[in-house]
C-alpha positions in Angstrom: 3.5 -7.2 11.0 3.5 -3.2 10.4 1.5 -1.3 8.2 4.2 -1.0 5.6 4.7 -4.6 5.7 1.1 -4.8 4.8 1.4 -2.4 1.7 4.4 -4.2 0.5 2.9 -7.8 0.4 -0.3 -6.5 -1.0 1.6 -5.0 -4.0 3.4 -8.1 -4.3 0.1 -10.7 -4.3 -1.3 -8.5 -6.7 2.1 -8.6 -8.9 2.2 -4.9 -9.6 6.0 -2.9 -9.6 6.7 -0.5 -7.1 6.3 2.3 -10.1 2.9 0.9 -10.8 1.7 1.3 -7.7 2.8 4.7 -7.1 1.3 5.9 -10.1 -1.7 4.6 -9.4 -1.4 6.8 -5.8 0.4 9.5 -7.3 2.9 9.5 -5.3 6.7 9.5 -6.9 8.5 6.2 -6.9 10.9 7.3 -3.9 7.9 8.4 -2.1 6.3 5.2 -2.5 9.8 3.4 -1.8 9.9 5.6 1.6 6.3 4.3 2.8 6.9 0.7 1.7 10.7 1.0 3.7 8.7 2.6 6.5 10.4 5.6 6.4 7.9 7.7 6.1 4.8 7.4 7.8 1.3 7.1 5.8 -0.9 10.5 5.4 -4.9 9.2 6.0 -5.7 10.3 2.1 -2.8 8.0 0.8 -3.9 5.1 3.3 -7.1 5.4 2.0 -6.2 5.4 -1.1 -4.4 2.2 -0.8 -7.4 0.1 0.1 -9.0 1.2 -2.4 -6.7 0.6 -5.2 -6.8 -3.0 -3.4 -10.5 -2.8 -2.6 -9.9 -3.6 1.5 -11.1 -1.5 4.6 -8.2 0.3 6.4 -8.5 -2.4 9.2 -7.8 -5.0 6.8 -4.6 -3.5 5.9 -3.8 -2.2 9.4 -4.6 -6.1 10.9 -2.7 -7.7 8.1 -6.5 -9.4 7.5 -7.0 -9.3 3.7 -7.2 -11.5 0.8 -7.4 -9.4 -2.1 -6.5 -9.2 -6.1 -7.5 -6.8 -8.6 
């Protein structure tokens, strides 16, 4: 599984919208949309903000090895 595979699933186990999510990042909802799509690749600062909106290590979410929830 990739990376935005990862950041999808995680947003949906923890039942949040794709709006949610981006707020939380500050990122617009189409620039969200574009990571989760994996059409744009992932800057370090948003990755790392990421895990820890879902309180997980960057390997976690890179390995697809997490079980999380807010």
């Amino acid at each position: 599984m990739l990376v935005y595979d990862n950041v999808k699933n995680l947003r949906l186990k923890n039942e949040l919208t794709q709006l949610e999510v981006a707020n939380s990042l500050n990122l617009s909802l189409y620039g969200y949309q574009k990571i989760e799509r994996g059409l744009s690749d992932i800057k370090l600062s948003t990755l790392i903000s990421i895990c820890n909106l879902y309180n997980i290590t960057p390997n976690e979410l890179i390995y697809n090895n997490f079980s999380c929830s807010l």
